[in-house]
C-alpha positions in Angstrom: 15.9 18.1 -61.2 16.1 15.0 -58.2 12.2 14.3 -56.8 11.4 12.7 -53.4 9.2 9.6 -52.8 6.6 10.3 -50.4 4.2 7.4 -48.9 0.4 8.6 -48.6 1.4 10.5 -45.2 3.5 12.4 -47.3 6.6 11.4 -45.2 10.1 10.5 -47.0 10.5 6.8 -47.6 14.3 6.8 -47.8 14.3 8.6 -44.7 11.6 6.2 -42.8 13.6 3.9 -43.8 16.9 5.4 -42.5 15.5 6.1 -39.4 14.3 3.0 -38.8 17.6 1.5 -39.7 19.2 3.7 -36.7 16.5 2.9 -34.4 17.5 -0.8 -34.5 21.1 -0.5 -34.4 20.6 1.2 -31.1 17.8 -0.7 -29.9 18.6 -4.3 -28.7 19.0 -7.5 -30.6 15.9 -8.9 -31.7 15.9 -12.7 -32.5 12.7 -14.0 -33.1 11.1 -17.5 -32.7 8.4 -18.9 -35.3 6.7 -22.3 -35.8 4.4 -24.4 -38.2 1.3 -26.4 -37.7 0.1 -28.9 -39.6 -3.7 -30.6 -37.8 -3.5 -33.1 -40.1 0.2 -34.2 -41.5 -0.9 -37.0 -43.4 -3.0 -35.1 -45.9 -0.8 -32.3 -46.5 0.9 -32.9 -49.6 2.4 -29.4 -49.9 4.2 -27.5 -46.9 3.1 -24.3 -47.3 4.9 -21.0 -49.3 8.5 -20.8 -49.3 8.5 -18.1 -47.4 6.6 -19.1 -44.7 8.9 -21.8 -44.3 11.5 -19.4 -44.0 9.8 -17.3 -41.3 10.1 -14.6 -44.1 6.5 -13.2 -44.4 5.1 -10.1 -44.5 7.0 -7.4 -46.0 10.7 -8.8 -45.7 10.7 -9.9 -49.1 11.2 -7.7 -52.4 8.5 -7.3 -55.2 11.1 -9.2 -57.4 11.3 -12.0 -54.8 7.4 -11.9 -54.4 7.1 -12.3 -57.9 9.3 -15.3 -58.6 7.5 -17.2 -55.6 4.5 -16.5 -57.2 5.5 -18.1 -60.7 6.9 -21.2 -58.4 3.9 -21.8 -56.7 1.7 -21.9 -59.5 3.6 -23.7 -61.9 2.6 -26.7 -63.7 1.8 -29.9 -61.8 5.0 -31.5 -62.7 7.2 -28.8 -61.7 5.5 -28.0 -58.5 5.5 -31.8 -57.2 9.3 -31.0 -57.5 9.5 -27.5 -56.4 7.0 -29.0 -53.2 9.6 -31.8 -52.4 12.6 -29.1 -52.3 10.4 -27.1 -49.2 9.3 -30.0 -47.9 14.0 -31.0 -48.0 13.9 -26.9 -46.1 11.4 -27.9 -43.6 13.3 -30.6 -42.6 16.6 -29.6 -42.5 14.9 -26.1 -40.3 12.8 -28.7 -38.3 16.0 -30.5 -37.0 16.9 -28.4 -34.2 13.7 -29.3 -32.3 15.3 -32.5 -31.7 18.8 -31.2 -30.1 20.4 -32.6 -27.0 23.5 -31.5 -25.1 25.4 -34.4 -23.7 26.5 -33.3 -19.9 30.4 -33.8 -20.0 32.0 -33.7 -16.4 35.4 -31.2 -16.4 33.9 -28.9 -19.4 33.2 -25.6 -19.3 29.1 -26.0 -19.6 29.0 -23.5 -22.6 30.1 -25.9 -24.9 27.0 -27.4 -23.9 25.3 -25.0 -25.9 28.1 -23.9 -28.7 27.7 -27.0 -30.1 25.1 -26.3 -31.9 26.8 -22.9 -33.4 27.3 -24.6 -37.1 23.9 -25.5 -37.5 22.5 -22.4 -36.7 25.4 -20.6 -38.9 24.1 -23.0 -41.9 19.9 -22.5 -41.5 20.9 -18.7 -41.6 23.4 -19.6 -44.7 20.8 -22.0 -46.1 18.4 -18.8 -46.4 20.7 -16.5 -47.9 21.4 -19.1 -50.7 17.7 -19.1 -51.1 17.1 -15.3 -51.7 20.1 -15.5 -53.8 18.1 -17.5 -56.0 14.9 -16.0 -55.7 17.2 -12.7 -57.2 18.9 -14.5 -59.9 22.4 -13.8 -58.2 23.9 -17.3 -59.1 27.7 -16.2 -58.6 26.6 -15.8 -54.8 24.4 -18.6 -54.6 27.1 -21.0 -55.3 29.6 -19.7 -52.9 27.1 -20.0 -49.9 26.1 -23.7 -51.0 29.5 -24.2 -50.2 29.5 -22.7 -46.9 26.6 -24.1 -46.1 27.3 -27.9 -46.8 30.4 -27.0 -44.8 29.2 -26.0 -42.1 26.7 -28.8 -41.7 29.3 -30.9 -42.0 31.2 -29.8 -39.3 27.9 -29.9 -37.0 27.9 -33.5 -37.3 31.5 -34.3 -37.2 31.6 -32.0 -33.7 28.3 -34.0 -32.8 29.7 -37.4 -33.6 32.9 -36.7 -31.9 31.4 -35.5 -28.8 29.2 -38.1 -28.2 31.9 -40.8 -29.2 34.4 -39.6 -26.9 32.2 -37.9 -24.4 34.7 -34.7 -24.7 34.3 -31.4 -25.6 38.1 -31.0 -26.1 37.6 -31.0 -29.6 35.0 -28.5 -30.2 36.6 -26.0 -27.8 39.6 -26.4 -29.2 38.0 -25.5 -32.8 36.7 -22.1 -30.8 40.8 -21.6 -29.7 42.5 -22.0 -32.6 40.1 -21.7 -35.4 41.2 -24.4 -37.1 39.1 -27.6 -38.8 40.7 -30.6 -39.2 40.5 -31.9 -43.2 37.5 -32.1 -44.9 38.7 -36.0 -46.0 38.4 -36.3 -42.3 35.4 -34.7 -41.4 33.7 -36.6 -44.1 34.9 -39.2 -42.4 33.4 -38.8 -39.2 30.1 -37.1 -39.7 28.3 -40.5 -40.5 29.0 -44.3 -39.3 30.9 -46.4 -41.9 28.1 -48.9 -43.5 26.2 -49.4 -46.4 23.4 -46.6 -46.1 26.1 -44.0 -45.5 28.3 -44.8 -47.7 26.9 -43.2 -51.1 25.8 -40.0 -49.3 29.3 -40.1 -47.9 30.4 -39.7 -51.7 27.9 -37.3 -52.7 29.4 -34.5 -50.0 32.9 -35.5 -51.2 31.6 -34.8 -54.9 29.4 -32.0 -53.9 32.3 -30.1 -51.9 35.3 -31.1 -55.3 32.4 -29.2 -57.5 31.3 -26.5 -55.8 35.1 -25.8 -55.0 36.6 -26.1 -58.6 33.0 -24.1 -60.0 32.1 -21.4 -57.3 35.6 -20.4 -55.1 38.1 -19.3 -57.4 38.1 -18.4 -60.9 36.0 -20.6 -63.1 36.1 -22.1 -66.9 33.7 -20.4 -69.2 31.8 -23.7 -69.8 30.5 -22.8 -65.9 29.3 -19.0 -66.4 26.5 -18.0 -64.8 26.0 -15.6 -68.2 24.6 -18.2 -69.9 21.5 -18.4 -68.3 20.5 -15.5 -70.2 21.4 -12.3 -68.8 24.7 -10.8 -68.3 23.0 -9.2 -65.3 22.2 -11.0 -61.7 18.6 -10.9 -62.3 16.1 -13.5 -62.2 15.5 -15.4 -65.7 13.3 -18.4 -66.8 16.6 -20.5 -66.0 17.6 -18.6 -62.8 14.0 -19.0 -61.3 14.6 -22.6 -60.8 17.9 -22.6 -58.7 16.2 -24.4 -56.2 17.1 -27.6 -57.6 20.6 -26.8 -57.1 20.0 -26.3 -53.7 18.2 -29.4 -53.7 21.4 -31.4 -54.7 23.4 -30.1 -52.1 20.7 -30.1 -49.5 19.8 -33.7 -49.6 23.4 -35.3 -48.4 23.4 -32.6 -46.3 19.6 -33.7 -44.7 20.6 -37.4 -45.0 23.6 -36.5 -42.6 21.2 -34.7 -40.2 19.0 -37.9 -39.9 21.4 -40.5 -39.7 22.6 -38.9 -36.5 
């Protein structure tokens, strides 16, 4: 015997849902613009929920996500100091793009002007995938978007850099041709100015990307299974629940790359 969910009106929820699943497909695209206020910065020592940050309120998330935000931000004073520095690391990686400029270069087609800025906006939507992820206990895929997401903000400020150093956007277009990226050794290379401040977060990417692609791209040693964090299942767990701190390690090179420039 199958049964149907019904909502108080009595209508089918799989079907609402389906319907309003076709409605959008043929309905335009919908992007959507969001901000946060803060009256007084200097005595706000938390940023707000997680998903606020994220432009993710209302009824986007699941009651499995809801309920892992809620253990994170009520958790103990010392974890939530930490936990409140890793949003605080999201806001300012999201808050980044308020402060974009597009160098006029004469003899370019003026799109580029504005396709510069494709691989950030590829890596805050990236950056918020990796973070459900978590929020669902589904490590495996958590790993694999850290890496796309620390390469492409790496390429956003190698394409920056270049641009502005050789006021060109031969480069870039290029890129958008032939689809090809030159090394990483050399985009590491040129997403930063060579001196002492860059030069340890210039070894933390090159670390980050050598682990992330020996752990979380191809076939893995047992000693790095996700199934020992206590469930053969992707589902949260006490361990899981905390990913953010992984995200954390892989979003501060990543943020100290975005300020340098």
């Amino acid at each position: 015997m199958t049964t149907k969910k019904t909502d108080k009106m009595g209508t089918d929820r799989n079907g609402g849902f389906r319907e309003a699943l076709f409605d959008r497909a043929m309905s335009s695209p919908r992007f959507e613009v969001y901000y946060i206020y803060y009256s007084d910065i200097d005595s706000q020592d938390d940023p707000g929920p997680l998903d606020q940050i994220l432009g993710l309120q209302g009824d986007f998330l699941s009651d499995r996500e809801k309920q892992v935000l809620t253990i994170l931000e009520s958790s103990d004073t010392d974890t939530r100091k930490d936990y409140s520095r890793f949003k605080w690391k999201v806001l300012a990686f999201l808050s980044a793009q308020d402060v974009f400029d597009s160098p006029l270069v004469h003899g370019h087609d003026l799109s580029s002007m504005f396709r510069q800025w494709y691989f950030f906006y590829e890596s805050k939507y990236l950056l918020i995938e990796t973070i459900l992820c978590g929020l669902n206990g589904f490590m495996g895929a958590l790993g694999s978007l850290l890496r796309l997401f620390l390469e492409f903000s790496l390429l956003q400020n190698f394409f920056y850099r270049n641009i502005n150093t050789t006021s060109s956007y031969e480069l870039l277009e290029n890129y958008y041709v032939r689809g090809v990226n030159p090394s990483w050794n050399t985009v590491i290379r040129g997403v930063m100015p060579t001196n002492s401040f860059t030069a340890p977060i210039k070894r933390r990417l090159q670390a980050h990307l050598q682990a992330l692609s020996e752990n979380c791209s191809h076939p893995y040693h047992p000693a790095f299974t996700h199934k020992r964090s206590g469930s053969t299942f992707p589902e949260p767990t006490l361990e899981r629940i905390f990913s953010y701190s992984w995200v954390t390690l892989i979003l501060e090179p990543g943020l100290g790359d975005v300020v340098e420039n």
